[in-house]
C-alpha positions in Angstrom: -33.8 17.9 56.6 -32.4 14.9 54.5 -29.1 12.8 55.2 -26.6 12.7 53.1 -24.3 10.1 54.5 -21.4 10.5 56.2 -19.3 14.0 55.9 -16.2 13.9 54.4 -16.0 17.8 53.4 -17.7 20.7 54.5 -16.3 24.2 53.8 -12.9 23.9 52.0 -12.3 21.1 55.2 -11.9 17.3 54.4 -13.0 15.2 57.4 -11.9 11.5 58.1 -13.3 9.3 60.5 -11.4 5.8 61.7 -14.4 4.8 64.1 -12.2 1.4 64.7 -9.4 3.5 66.7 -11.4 6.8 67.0 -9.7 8.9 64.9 -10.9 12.0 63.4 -8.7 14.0 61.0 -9.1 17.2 59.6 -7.1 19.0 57.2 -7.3 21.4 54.4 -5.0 20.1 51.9 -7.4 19.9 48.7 -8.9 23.5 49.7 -5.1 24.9 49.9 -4.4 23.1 46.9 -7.0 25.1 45.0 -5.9 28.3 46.2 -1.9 27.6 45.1 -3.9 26.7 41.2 -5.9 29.5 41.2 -3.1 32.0 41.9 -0.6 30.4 39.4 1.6 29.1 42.6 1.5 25.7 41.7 5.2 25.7 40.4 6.5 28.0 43.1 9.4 26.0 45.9 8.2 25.2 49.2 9.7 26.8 52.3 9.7 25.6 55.5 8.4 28.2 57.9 8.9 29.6 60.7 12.4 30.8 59.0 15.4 29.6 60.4 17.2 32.0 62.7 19.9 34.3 61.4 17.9 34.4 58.0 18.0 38.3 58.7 21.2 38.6 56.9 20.2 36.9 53.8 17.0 39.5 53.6 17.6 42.6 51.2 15.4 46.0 52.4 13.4 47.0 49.5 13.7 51.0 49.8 11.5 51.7 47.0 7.6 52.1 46.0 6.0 48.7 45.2 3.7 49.0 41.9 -0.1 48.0 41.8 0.5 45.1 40.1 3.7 43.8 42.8 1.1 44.8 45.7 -1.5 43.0 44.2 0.5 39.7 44.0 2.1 40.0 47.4 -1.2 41.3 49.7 
């Protein structure tokens, strides 16, 4: 076994420690960050989510067979 230090990432999860006000943080923000580059997202708009309610009216039924490549980039 060997130490390495203190951890500040382990699995996609950055870890902070404030040991002056006991604070730990954890996030995922550089892992998620990845993701949106690797799948060319990085220019796409934000959204806030949960949607507002009454968004039903703005949202269009699509009534017709996806193609591979439209399921592929929306699974």
């Amino acid at each position: 076994m060997t130490d390495l230090g203190e951890i500040d990432s382990y699995l996609g999860v950055n870890i902070t420690h404030n040991w002056l006000v006991k604070l730990l943080e954890i996030d995922q923000s550089r892992y998620i960050q990845e993701i949106v580059n690797r799948f060319g997202m990085s220019d796409a708009n934000p959204a806030h989510t949960p949607l507002p309610s009454g968004v039903e009216m703005y949202l269009v039924k699509y009534e017709e067979q996806a193609s591979a490549s439209e399921i592929r980039a929306y699974q």
